[in-house]
ZAMARGU-4260 file (C-alpha; in steps of 0.2 Angstrom, whole numbers, plus 5000, padded with zeros to 4 digits):
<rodrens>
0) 5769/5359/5666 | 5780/5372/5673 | 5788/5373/5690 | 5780/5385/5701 | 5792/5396/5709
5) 5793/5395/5728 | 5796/5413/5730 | 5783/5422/5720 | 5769/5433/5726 | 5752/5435/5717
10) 5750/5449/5708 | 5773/5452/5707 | 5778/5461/5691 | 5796/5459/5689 | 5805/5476/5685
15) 5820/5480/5673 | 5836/5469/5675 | 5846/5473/5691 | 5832/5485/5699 | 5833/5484/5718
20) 5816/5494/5720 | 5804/5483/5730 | 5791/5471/5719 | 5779/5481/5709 | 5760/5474/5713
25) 5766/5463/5727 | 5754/5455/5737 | 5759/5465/5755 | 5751/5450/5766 | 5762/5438/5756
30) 5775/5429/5769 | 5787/5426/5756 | 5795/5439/5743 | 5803/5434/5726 | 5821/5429/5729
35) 5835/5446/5724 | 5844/5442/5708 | 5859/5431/5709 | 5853/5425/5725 | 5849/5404/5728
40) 5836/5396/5740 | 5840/5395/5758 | 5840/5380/5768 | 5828/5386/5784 | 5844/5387/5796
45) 5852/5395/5783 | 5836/5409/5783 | 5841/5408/5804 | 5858/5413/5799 | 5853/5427/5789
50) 5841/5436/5799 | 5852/5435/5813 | 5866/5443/5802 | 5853/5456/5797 | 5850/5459/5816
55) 5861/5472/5819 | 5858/5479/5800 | 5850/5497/5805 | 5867/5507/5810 | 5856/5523/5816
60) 5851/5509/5832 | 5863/5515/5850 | 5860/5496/5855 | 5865/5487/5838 | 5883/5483/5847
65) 5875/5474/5862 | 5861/5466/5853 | 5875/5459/5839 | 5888/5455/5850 | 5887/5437/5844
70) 5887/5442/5826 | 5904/5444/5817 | 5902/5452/5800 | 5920/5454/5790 | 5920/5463/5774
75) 5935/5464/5764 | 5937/5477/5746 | 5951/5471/5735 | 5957/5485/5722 | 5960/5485/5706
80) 5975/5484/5695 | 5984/5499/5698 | 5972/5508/5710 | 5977/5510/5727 | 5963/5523/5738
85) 5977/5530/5748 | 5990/5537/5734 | 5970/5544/5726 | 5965/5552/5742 | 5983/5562/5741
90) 5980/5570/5729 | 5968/5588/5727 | 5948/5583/5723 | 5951/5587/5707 | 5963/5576/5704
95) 5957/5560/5712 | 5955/5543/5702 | 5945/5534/5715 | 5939/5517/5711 | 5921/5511/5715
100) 5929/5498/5728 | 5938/5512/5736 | 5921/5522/5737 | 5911/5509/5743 | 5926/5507/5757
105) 5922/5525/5762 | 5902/5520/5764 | 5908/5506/5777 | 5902/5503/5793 | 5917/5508/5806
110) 5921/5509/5825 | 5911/5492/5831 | 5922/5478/5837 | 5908/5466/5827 | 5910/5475/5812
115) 5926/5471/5803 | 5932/5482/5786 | 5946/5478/5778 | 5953/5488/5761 | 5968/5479/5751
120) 5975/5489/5737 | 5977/5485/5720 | 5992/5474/5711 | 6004/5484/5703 | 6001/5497/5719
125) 6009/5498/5735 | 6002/5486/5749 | 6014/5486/5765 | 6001/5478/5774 | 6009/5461/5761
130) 6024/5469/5759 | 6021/5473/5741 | 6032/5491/5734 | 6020/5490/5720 | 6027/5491/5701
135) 6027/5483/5685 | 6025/5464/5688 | 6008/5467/5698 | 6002/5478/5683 | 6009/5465/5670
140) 6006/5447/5677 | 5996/5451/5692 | 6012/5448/5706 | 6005/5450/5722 | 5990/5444/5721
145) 5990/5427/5730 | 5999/5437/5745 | 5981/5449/5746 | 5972/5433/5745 | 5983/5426/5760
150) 5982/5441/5768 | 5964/5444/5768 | 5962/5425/5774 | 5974/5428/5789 | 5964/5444/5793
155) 5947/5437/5798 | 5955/5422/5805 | 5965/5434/5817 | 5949/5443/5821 | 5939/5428/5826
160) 5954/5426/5840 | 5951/5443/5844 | 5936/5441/5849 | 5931/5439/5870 | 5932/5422/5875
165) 5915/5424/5884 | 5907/5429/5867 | 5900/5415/5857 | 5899/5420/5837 | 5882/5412/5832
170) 5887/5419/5814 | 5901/5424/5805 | 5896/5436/5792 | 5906/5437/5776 | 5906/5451/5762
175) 5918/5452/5747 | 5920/5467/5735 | 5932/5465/5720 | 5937/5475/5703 | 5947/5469/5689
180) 5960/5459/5697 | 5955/5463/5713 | 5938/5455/5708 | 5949/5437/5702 | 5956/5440/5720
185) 5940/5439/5727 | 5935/5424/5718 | 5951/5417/5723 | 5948/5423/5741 | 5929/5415/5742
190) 5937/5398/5734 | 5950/5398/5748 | 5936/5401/5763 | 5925/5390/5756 | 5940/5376/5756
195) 5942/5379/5776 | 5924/5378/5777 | 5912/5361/5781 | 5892/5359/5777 | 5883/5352/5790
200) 5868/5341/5788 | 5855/5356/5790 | 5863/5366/5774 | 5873/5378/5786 | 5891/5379/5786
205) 5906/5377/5799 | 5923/5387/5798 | 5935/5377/5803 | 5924/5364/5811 | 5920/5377/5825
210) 5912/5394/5818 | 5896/5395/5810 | 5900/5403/5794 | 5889/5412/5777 | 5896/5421/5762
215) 5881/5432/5759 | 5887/5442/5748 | 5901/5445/5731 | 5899/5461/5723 | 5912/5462/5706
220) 5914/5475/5694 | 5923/5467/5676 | 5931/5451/5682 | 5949/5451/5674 | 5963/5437/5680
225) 5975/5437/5668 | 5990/5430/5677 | 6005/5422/5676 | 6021/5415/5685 | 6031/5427/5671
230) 6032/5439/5658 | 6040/5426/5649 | 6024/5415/5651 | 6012/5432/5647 | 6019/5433/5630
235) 6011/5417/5626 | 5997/5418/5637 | 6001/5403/5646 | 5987/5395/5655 | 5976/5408/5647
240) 5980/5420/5660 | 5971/5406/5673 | 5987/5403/5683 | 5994/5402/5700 | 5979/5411/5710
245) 5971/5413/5696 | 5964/5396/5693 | 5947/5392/5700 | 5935/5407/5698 | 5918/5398/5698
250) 5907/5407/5712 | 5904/5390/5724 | 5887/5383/5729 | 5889/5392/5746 | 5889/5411/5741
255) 5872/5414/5745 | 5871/5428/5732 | 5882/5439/5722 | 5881/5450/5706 | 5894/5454/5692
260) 5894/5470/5683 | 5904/5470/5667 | 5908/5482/5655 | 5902/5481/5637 | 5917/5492/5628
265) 5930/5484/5636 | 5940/5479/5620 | 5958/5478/5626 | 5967/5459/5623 | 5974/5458/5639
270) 5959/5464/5649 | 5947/5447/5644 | 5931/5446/5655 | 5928/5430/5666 | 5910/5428/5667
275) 5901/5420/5682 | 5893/5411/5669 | 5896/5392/5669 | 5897/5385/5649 | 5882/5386/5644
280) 5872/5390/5663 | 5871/5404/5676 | 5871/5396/5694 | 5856/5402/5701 | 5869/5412/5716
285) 5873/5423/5701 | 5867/5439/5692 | 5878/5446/5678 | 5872/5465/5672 | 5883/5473/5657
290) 5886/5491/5658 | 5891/5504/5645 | 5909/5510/5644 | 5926/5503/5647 | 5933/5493/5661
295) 5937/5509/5672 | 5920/5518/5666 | 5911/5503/5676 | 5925/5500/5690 | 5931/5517/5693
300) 5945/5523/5692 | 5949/5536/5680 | 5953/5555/5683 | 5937/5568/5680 | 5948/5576/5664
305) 5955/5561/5657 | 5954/5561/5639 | 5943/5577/5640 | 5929/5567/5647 | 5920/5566/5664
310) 5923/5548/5673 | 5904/5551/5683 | 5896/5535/5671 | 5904/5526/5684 | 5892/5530/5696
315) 5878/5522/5691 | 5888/5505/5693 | 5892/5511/5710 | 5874/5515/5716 | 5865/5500/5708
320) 5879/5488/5719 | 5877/5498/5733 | 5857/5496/5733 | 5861/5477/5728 | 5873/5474/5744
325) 5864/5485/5757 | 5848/5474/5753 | 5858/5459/5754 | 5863/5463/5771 | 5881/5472/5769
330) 5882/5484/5783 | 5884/5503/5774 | 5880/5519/5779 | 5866/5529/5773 | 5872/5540/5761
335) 5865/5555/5769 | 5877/5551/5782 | 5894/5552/5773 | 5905/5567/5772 | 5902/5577/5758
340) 5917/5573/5749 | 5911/5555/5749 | 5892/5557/5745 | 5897/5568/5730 | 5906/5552/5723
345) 5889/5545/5722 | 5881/5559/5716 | 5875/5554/5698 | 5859/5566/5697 | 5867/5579/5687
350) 5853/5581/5671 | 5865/5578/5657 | 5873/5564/5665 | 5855/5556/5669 | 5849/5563/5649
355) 5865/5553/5640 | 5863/5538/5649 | 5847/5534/5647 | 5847/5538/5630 | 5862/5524/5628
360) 5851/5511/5636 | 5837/5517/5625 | 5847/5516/5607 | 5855/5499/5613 | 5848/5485/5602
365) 5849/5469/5615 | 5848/5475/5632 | 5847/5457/5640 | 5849/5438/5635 | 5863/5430/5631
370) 5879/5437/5634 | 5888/5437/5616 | 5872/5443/5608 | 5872/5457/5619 | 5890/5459/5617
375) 5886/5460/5600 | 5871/5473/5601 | 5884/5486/5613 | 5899/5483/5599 | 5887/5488/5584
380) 5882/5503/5594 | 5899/5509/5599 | 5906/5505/5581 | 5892/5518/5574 | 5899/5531/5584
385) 5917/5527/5581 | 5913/5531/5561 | 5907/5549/5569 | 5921/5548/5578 | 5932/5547/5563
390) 5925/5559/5553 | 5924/5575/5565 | 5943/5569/5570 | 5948/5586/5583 | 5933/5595/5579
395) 5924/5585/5593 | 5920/5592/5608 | 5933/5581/5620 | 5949/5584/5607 | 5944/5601/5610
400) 5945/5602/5627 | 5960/5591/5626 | 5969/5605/5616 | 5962/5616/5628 | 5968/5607/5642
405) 5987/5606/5636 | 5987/5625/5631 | 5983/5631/5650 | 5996/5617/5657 | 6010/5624/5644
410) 6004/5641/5652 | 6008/5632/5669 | 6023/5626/5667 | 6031/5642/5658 | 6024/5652/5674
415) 6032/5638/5687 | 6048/5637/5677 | 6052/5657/5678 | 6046/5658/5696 | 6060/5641/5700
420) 6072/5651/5690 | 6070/5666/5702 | 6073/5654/5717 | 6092/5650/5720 | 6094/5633/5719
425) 6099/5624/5735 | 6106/5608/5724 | 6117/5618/5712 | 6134/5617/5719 | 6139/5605/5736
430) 6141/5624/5745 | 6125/5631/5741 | 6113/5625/5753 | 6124/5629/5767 | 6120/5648/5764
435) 6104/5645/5762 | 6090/5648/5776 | 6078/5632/5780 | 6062/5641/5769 | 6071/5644/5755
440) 6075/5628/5754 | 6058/5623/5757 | 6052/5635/5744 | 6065/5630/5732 | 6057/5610/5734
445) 6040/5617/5733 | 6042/5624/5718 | 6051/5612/5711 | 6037/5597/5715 | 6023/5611/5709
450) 6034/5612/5691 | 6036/5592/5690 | 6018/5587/5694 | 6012/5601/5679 | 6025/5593/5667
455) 6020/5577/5670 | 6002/5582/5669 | 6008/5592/5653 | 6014/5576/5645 | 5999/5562/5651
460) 5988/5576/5642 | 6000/5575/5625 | 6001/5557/5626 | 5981/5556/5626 | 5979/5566/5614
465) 5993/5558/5603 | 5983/5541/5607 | 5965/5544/5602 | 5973/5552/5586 | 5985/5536/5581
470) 5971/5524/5588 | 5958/5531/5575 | 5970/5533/5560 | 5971/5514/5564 | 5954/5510/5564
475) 5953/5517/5548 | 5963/5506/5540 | 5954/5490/5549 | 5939/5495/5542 | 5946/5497/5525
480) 5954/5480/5525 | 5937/5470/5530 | 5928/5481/5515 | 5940/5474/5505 | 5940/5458/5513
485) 5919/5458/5509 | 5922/5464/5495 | 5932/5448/5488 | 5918/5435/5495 | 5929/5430/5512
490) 5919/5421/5526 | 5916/5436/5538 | 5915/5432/5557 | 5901/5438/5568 | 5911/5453/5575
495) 5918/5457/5558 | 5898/5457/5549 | 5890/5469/5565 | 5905/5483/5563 | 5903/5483/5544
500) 5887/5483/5547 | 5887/5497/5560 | 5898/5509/5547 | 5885/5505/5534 | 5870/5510/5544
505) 5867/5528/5539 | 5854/5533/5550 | 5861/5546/5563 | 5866/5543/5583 | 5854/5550/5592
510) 5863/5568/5597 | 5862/5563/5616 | 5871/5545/5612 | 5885/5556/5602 | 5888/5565/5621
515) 5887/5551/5629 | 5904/5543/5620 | 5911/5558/5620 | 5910/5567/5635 | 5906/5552/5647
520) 5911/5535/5640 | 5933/5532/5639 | 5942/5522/5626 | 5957/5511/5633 | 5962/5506/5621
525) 5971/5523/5614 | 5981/5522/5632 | 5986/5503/5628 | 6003/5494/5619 | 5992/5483/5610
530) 5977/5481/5601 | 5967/5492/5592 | 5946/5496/5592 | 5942/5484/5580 | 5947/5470/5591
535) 5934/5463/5602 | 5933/5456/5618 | 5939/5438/5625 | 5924/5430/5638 | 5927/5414/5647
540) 5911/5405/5653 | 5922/5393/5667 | 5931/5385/5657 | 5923/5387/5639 | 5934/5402/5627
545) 5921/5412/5617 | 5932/5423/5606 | 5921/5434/5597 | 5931/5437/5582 | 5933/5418/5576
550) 5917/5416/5578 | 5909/5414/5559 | 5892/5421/5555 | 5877/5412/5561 | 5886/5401/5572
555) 5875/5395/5584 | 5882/5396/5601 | 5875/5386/5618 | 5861/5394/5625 | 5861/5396/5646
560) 5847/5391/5656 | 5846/5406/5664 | 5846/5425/5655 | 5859/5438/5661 | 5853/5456/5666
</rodrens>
């Protein structure tokens, strides 16, 4: 006989994976609702806890402060790899890279001594508030990341002193937003509070044996850790990338809920995913969801013309964890609240964006179940459009607004070079600045910095195009070589049999799909020093490996207790 489920309600019909619209048919006199996705049973005091976190939830209230003085909520939004919200905000809209941890930053809840934000930029970026100049060891081996982690930790520790001695924190709120690394920081951070942190006999939890404490909420976006003590140790992939800081990812028993969302393109060697998956087995605190697109197509984090493509899939990411965390009790604005600037980072009605997507989700074979079968099911689908891809070469749309895009910055920087030449040049000689007013100086720099940021966007654009050229010319070649391989009777592996497979298959992409890869969805691989797109993604379930390419055809793999949505 099968269990019956605690939390359901007659009549519930369970909607699509990772939908946070209320239960469809529920049972409105029902006195308990379905548990959220990725979210365990609660002790009863633990349910105390949480509706007195929830208390002061409704931010449009003039008496939330007052009535929540005794709740302390600390949230904190670790970056990603080379992503840092400031050096973004910088620069002209237009322009901007912003990742969805550094959005969702700018949907915080601010000016209540209760309500505690804190933003920690990503490794490889400059972090004074760790003393970190940024640079290559953060992007390569993830140096800097136990001193975010530290960091973080020292925060809320510090605001709990801060708090009036005459208040009493009944509960001590804690929310934790991560991408890429910054997601492994996360991790790292929520293995490190829960270390400090004591169960007591009622199923609540004591920081530092004074302060009662829950983790309500982890929101990831395409978990990478990948670090090591050296490049030396990188080369080898020492520890398989699980060093240091880096060790320990499992979400602990005592995160009431969190959910992962991972990127189902993602094929770059150094980039492998760390599920939230255990072996074989989802804890039931866990809700994993794959998403089209690359790493930065999920997290954010790319620039609206990169590779002559929009970066606006990454939006639908952002909403779905804003919905997830907002009804799991993460204080955020209402959108219709934000600056405009801001709300538009949301936006993600636009018809063709909406029309592409959904006709991805559609054409996708395996939409749920377990993760290297749907793995498998977005790899044959990308594969079919990388044999377009090959055959249309620059005559596809994104080439062409590529080209496009390098002819009017040559323009540029012709037209900014003869207007510096006109300018005299304060730096010419070690007398001419001395005969030189103040603005021409000034105008001489301004001109100087216009002409250097144009060349610099001159050359990212050549070096794009140059990429996505070399990188197909590659794939070619690939391909041929598994024909071949077929061809003589070699065992194929999985991977190798669904992208054969995928350039045999001659029925066409739906014409929507074709848009979708190639005005929305990125390939980071042709920006990468290694690899190439018939190399498929690395996944660790804990401490399990699944390496998709050695896997041989018909291999059974473990099955988990629990689907993924």
């Amino acid at each position: 006989m099968t269990a019956q489920d605690p939390t359901a309600i007659p009549g519930q019909v369970d909607l699509e994976p990772g939908s946070p619209e209320p239960v469809a048919d529920a049972d409105p006199t029902a006195r308990t609702a379905r548990l959220a996705r990725g979210t365990r049973p609660m002790t009863d005091a633990e349910r105390q806890q949480r509706q007195a976190a929830q208390s002061c939830s409704l931010p449009d209230k003039e008496e939330a402060t007052t009535g929540c003085s005794q709740a302390l909520h600390f949230t904190v939004f670790f970056d990603g790899t080379g992503n840092n919200r400031d050096a973004e905000l910088a620069k002209g809209e237009s322009e901007r890279a912003l990742s969805n941890i550094a959005r969702l930053y700018s949907a915080r809840i601010d000016g209540r001594p209760n309500v505690v934000s804190t933003y920690i930029a990503g490794v490889g970026t400059p972090c004074p508030e760790v003393g970190d100049t940024g640079g290559m060891l953060g992007l390569a081996i993830g140096k800097g990341g136990r001193e975010r982690i530290d960091y973080a930790l020292e925060e809320l520790n510090m605001k709990i002193q801060q708090q009036p001695a005459s208040m009493r924190i009944v509960i001590l709120n804690v929310a934790v937003f991560g991408f890429s690394r910054g997601a492994a920081q996360a991790r790292g951070f929520v293995r490190d509070l829960v270390a400090l942190c004591k169960r007591q006999p009622d199923g609540t939890w004591l920081y530092r044996d004074r302060t009662p404490i829950r983790i309500g909420f982890v929101g990831l976006y395409d978990t990478v850790v990948s670090v090591w003590p050296s490049l030396v140790h990188a080369a080898v992939n020492a520890g398989n990338g699980h060093n240091g800081w880096g060790e320990g990812m499992r979400i602990p028993p005592m995160v009431v809920q969190s959910v992962h969302m991972t990127a189902a393109h993602e094929l770059r060697g150094q980039f492998p995913l760390d599920s939230t998956r255990d072996d074989a087995r989802y804890p039931d605190n866990t809700q994993e969801i794959w998403y089209p697109g690359v790493h930065s197509d999920v997290g954010g984090g790319y620039d609206p013309q990169h590779q002559g493509r929009q970066n606006s899939i990454a939006r639908f990411a952002l909403n779905e964890m804003y919905d997830i965390a907002l009804a799991g009790g993460v204080l955020l604005n209402p959108l219709t609240r934000l600056p405009s600037p801001v709300r538009a980072e949301f936006d993600k009605t636009d018809p063709e964006l909406q029309a592409v997507y959904n006709a991805y989700l559609q054409a996708v074979r395996i939409k749920r179940g377990r993760m290297e079968d749907v793995q498998a099911a977005h790899m044959e689908l990308l594969h079919r459009w990388l044999k377009v891809r090959v055959a249309r070469g620059d005559k596809l749309p994104s080439m062409q607004r590529l080209a496009q895009r390098q002819q009017q910055l040559e323009e540029e920087v012709k037209t900014l070079r003869r207007e510096k030449m006109r300018l005299r040049d304060p730096y010419g000689n070690d007398y001419a600045a001395s005969s030189m007013t103040s603005e021409e100086i000034a105008e001489w720099n301004r001109a100087s910095d216009a002409l250097s940021a144009r060349s610099d966007a001159l050359g990212e654009v050549k070096k794009q195009r140059k990429g996505l050229a070399s990188e197909t010319d590659t794939l070619v070649g690939k391909m041929v070589a598994l024909r071949r391989k077929r061809e003589r009777g070699k065992t194929l592996t999985l991977a190798e049999r669904t992208m054969l497979d995928a350039w045999d298959n001659k029925t066409l992409l739906p014409e929507a799909v074709e848009t979708f890869f190639d005005g929305y969805g990125h390939d980071s691989i042709s920006h990468w020093f290694i690899g190439n797109l018939a190399q498929w993604r690395v996944l660790y379930f804990g401490d399990t490996k699944y390496k998709p390419g050695e896997v041989v055809e018909g291999a059974t793999a473990p099955q988990e207790q629990t689907e993924p949505a």
